[in-house]
C-alpha positions in Angstrom: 19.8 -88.0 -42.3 21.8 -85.7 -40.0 20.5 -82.0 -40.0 20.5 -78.8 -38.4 17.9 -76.2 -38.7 19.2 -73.4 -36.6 17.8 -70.2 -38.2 20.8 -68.3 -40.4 21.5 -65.1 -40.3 20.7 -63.6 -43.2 23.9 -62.9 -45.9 23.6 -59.6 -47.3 23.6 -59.6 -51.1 27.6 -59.9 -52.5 26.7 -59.3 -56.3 24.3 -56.3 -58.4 23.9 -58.2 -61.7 24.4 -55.4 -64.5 21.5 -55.0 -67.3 24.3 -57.0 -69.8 24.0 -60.2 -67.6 19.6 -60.0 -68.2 20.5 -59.0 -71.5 22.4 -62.3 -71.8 19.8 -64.6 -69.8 17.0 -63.0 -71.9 18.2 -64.4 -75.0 19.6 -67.8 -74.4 18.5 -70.4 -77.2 17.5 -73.5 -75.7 19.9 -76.4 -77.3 22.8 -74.0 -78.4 25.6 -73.7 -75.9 25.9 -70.6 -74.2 27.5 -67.5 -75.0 31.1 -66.8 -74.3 30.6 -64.4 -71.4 28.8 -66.7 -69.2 32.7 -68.6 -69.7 34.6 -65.7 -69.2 33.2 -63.0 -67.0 34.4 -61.9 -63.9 30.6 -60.2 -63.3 29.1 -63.5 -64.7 30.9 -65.5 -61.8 30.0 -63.0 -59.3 26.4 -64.0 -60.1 27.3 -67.5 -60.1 28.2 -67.4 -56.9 25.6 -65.3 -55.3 22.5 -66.8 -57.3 23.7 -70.6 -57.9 26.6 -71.5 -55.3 25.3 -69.7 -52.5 21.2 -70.4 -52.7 21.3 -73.7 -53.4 22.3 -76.5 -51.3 25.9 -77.7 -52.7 28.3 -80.9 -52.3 31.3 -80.1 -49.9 32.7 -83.4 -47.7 32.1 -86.5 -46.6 31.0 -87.7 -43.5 34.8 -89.8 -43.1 36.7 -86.6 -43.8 35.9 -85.6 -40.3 35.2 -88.7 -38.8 36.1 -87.8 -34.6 35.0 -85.1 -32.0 37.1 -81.8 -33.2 38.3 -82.9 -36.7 37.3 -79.8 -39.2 37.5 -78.5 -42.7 37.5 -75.6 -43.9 35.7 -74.8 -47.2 35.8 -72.0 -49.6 32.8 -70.8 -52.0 33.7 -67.6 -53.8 34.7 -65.1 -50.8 32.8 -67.0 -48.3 35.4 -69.7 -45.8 33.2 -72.1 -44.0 34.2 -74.2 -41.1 33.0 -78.0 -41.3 33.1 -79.3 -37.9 32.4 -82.2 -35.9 31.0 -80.9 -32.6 31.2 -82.6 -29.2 28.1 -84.6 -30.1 29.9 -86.0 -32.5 27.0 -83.5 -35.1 28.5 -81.9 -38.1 28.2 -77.8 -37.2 29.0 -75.6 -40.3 30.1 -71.8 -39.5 31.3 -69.1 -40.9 34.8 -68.7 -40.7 34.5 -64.9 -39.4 35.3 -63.7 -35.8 32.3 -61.7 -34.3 34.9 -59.3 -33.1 36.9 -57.4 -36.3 35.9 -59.7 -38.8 39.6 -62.3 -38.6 39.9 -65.5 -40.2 39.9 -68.0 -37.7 41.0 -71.4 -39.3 43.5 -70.9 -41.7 44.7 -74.6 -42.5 42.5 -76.4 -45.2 41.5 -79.7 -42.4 42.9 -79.9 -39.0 41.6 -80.9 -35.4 40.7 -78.8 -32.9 39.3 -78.5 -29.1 37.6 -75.0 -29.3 38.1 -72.1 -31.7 40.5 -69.5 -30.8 41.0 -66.7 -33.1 44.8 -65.9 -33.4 44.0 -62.3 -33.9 42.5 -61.3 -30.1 41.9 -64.8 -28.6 38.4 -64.8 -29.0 37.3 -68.3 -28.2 34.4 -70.1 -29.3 32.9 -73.6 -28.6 32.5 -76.4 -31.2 28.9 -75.3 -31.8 30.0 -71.4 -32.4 29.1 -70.1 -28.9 31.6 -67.1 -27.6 33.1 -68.7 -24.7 35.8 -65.9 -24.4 36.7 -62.5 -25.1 38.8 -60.6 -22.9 39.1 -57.4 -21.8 34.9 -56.7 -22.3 32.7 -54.1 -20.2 31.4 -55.7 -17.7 27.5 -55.4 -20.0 28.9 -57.4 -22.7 26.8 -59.7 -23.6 28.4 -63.3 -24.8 25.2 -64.3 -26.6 25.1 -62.0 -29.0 28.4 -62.6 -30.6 28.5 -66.5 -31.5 29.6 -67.6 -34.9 27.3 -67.2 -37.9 25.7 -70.4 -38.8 25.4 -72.3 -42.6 22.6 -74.8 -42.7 24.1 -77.9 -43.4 22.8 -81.8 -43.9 24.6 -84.9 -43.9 22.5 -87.3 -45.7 23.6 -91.0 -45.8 27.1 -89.5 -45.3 27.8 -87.2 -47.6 27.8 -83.4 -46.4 26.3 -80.6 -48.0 25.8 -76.8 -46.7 23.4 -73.7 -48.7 24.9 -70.4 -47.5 21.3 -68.8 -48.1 19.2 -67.6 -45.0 16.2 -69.6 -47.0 17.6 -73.0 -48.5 15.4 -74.6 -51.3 12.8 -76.3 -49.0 12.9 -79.6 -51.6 15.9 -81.3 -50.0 14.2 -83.0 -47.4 12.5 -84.7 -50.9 15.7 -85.5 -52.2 17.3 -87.0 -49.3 14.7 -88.9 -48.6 14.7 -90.7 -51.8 18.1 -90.8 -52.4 18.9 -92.3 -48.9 17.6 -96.1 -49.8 20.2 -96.0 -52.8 22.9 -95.3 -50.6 21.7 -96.6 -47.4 23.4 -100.3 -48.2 26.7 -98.9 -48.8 26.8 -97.2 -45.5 29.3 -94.3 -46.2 29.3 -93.6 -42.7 31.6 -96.8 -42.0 34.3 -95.8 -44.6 37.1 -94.1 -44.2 39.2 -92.1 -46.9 41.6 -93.8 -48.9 42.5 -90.8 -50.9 41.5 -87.5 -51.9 43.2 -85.4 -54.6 42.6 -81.4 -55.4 42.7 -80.9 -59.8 42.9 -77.3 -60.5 41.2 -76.8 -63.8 42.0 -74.3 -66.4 38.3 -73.5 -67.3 35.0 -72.2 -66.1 33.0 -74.4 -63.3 30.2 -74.5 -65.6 32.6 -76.2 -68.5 33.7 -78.2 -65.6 30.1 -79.8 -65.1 29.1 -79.7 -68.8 32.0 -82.3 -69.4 30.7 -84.6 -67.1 27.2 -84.4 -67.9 27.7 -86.2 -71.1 29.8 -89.3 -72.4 30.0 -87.9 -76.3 34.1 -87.6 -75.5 34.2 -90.4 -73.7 36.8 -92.2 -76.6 39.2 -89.9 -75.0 39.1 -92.3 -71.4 40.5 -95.3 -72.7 40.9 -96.5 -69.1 37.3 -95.7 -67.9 35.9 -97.5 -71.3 36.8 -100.7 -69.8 34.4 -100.6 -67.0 31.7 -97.6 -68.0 29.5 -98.9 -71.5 30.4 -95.8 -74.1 26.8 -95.8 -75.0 26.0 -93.9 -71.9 23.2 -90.9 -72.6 22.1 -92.8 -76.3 18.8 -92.9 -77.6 19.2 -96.9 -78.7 17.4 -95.9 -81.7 20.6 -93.2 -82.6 23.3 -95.5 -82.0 26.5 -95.4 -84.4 27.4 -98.8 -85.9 30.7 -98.7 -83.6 29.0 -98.9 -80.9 26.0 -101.4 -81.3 28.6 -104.2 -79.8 28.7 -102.5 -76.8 24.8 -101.7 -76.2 24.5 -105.4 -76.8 26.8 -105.9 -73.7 24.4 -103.0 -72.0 21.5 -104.9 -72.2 22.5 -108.2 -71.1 24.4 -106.5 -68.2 21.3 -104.5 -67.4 19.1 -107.8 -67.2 21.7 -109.5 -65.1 21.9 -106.2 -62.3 18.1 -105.9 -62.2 18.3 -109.6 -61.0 20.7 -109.5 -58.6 19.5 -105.9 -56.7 15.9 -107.7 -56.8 17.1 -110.7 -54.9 19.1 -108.1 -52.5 16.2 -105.8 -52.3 17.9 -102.9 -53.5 16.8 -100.2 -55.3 17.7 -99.7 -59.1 15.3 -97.8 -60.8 16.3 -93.9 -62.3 14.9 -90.6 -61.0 15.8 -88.0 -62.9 14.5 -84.2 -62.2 17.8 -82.1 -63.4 15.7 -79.0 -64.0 14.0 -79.0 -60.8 13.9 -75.7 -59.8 15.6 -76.1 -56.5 17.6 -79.6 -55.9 18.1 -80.7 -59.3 19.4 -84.5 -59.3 19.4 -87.9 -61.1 20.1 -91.3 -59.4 20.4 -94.8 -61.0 22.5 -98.1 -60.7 23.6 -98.9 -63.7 25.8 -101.6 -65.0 29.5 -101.8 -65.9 31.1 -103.8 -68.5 33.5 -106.7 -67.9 32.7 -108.2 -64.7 30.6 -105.4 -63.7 31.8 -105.1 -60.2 34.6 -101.7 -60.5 36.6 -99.5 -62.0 39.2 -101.6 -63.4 40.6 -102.8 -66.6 38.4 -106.0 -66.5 35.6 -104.7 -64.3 36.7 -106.9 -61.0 37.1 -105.6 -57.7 39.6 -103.2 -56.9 39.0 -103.5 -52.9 38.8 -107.0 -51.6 36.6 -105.6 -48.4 33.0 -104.8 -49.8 31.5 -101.3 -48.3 29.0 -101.7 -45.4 27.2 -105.2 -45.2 27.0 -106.0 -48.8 27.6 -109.5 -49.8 27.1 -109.1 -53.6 30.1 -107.9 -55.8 28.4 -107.5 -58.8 26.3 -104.8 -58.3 27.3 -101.9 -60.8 27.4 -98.4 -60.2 25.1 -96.3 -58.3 25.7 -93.6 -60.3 24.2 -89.9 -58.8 24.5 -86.1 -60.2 23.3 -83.4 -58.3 23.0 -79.4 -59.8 25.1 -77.4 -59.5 28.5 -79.1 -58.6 28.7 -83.1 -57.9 28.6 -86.3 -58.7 29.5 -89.8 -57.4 30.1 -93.5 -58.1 29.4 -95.6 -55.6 30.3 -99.2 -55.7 30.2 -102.6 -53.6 33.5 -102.2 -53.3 34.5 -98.7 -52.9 33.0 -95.0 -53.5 34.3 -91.7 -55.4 33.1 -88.5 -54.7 33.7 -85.4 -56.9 33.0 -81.4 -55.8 33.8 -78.6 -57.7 33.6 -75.1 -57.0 35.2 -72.1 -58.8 38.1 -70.4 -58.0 38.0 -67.9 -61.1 36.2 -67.5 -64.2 38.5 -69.3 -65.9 39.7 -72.2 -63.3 37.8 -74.5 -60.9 39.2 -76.9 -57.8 37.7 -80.5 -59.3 37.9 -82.3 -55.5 38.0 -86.0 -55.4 37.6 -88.2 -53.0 37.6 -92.3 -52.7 36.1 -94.1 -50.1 36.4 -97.8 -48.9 35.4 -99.5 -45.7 36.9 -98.7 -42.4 38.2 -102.3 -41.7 39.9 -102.1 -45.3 43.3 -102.6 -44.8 45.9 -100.9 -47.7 48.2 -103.9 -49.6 45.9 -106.5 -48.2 42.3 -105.6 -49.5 43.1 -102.9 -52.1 46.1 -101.2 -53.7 46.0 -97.3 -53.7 47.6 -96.6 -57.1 45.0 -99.4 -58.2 42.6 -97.7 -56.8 42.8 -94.6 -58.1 44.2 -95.1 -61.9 41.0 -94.8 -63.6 39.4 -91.6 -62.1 43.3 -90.1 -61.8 43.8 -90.9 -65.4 39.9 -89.9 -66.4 40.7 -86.2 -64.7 43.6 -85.4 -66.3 42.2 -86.0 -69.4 38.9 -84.1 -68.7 40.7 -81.4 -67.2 42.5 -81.4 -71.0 39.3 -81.4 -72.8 38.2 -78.2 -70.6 41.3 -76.1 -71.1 40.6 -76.7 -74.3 37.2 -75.6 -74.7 38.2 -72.9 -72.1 40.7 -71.4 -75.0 38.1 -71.7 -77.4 34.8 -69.8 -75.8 37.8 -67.0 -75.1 38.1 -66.8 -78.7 36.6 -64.2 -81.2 36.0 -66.7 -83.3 33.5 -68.9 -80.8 29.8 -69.1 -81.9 27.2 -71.0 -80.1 27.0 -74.6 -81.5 24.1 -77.1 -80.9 24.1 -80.1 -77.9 23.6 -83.3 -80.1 20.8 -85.8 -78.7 22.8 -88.0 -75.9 23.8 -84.5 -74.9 20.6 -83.9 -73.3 22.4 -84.0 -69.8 24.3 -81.0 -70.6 21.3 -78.7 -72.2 19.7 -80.3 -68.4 22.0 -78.5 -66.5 22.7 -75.6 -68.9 18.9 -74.5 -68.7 18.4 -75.1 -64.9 21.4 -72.8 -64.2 19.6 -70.3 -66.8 16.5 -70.7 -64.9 17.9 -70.0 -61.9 19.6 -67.0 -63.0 16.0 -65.7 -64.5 14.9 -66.3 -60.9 17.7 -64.1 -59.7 16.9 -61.5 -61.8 13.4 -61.6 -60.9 12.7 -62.5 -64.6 9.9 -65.4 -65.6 11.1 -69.1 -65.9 10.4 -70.1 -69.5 8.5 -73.5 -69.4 
């Protein structure tokens, strides 16, 4: 694990909650959905992002998006632009994208590479770790220390990126990483590269957004994912519909046959699941796919000929990982996904995802790009359907809180961490 612990200054606080948001928090009904403002707001997503998406550490990049000495991203959370940089170490630095001098943007392209960073505004010129190198025309007291870019923690954990804008980042991610790092340690994300990456603007709030993943109730409506993902995903077996007893037959043979093979490989299978942690809330598993078990395609063989890192073993599932507020992955012997989202308004949210093969793979000889990405391509349009949708309906009069059904329990997870954390914000008591 990659980090950096340079102290942050502190952010100074970019929302006062109103006594309607506590009002709302106060009386949330545990397994009811929530209420239409928390959907539509503009004040709701003001505390969204200065409670949730900037206190808590949050998925932004991979390691292979900026893979040499000067290659950057830039990232936006709400009002705050971050700079995600590799540094002449070849470390990942994460700044503020704020001159020290009048406050200018200084990297206005989304990704890009760069030797130092010059603001187009006065020429102010800092080094890759956010050092003033350069301002012209100073007294001759002007003191260069002072001025150096604002830092965001940020951690690169078996390489995937993530950065908490807060001065004081939930000291639990240390826990997390380490336990999450032997799942995706084999897969070595560090020696991939990025076969694609594709920006879905959805027409619905962030938190729809992550509710819609959290569950596989809709999950008839992804013909092209059914082939390779088991339907009976978040199911008590005891609750089963008839329809799909077929396929939970198929689950538990497939589950016997990929606890075998990650025990002869020595890797690790078994679920954690903590998604109302009060800081890092996550769940990791490998869990089997239908058909040959092996990808994401129509008959659950592999879409990329070259397997990721040293594995030898096709059929190894899905290691299959959420993390509170905003991302989950797949990863794959064969290839890795990615998704982020963050919100751009209270009603529409950049879904950003990313695949991920080796570095040797070679495009029309070990995999085929359309191939590659037809399932999750087809599987967001459709999602992003389903949350316009329910995006038109919490706007309407007519909405009234309806209850999470049992393999729902995902969704009330995430619904009553982000609850909780709000209570925290408001300096109101976590309900137990």
């Amino acid at each position: 694990m990659t980090t950096t612990t340079t102290p942050v200054h502190h952010l100074p606080p970019s929302h006062t909650p109103s006594a309607g948001i506590a009002e709302l928090v106060a009386r949330r009904i545990p397994g009811l959905s929530l209420e239409a403002p928390f959907y539509t707001s503009p004040e709701v997503l003001g505390m969204d992002i200065s409670e949730i998406f900037a206190k808590h550490w949050i998925f932004v990049a991979t390691d292979a998006e900026i893979p040499e000495p000067g290659d950057y991203l830039t990232i936006s959370v709400g009002p705050h632009s971050v700079i995600l940089l590799r540094d002449d170490d070849e470390e990942i630095s994460a700044l503020h994208n704020v001159c020290r001098h009048r406050g200018a943007r200084i990297l206005n392209d989304p990704a890009g590479s760069v030797g130092n960073l010059v603001c187009g505004y006065h020429h102010w010129t800092y080094g890759s770790d956010g050092a003033l190198l350069h301002a012209d025309s100073q007294p001759a007291d002007f003191d260069k220390t002072r001025f150096g870019l604002r830092k965001v923690a940020v951690q690169s954990v078996a390489g995937l990126i993530f950065i908490c804008l807060s001065n004081a980042p939930p000291e639990d991610f240390a826990s997390y990483a380490s336990r999450i790092e032997p799942y995706l340690a084999p897969h070595q994300l560090r020696r991939t590269k990025v076969a694609a990456q594709e920006d879905l603007v959805e027409h619905g709030n962030w938190k729809l957004v992550m509710e819609n993943n959290r569950e596989c109730y809709h999950c008839d409506g992804h013909p092209e994912l059914s082939c390779s993902l088991f339907p009976t995903y978040g199911y008590d077996p005891d609750g089963l519909p008839p329809r799909l007893r077929p396929a939970h037959e198929r689950y538990l043979a497939a589950e016997a046959d990929l606890v075998q093979r990650c025990t002869a490989n020595n890797l690790p299978y078994a679920q954690i699941q903590e998604l109302r942690a009060p800081g890092t809330g996550f769940r990791i598993q490998r869990e089997p796919m239908d058909g040959a078990g092996e990808s994401f395609s129509p008959d659950g063989t592999l879409l990329c000929r070259r397997l990721l890192g040293e594995l030898t073993e096709p059929r190894l599932g899905r290691l299959s990982m959420h993390l509170q507020p905003n991302a989950w992955f797949h990863v794959l012997s064969d290839h890795a996904v990615t998704f982020s989202v963050l919100p751009l308004a209270p009603n529409k949210t950049l879904l950003r995802t990313t695949w991920l093969v080796h570095e040797d793979a070679v495009e029309g000889q070990d995999y085929d790009l359309e191939e590659l990405k037809r399932v999750w391509q087809r599987t967001n349009e459709q999602d992003g359907t389903f949350v316009q949708r329910a995006q038109l309906g919490v706007t309407s009069p007519a909405y009234l809180q309806g209850p999470y059904a049992p393999n729902e329990y995902q969704v009330e997870d995430f619904c009553s961490w982000y609850i909780d954390r709000l209570r925290t914000g408001l300096g109101m008591e976590v309900q137990p």
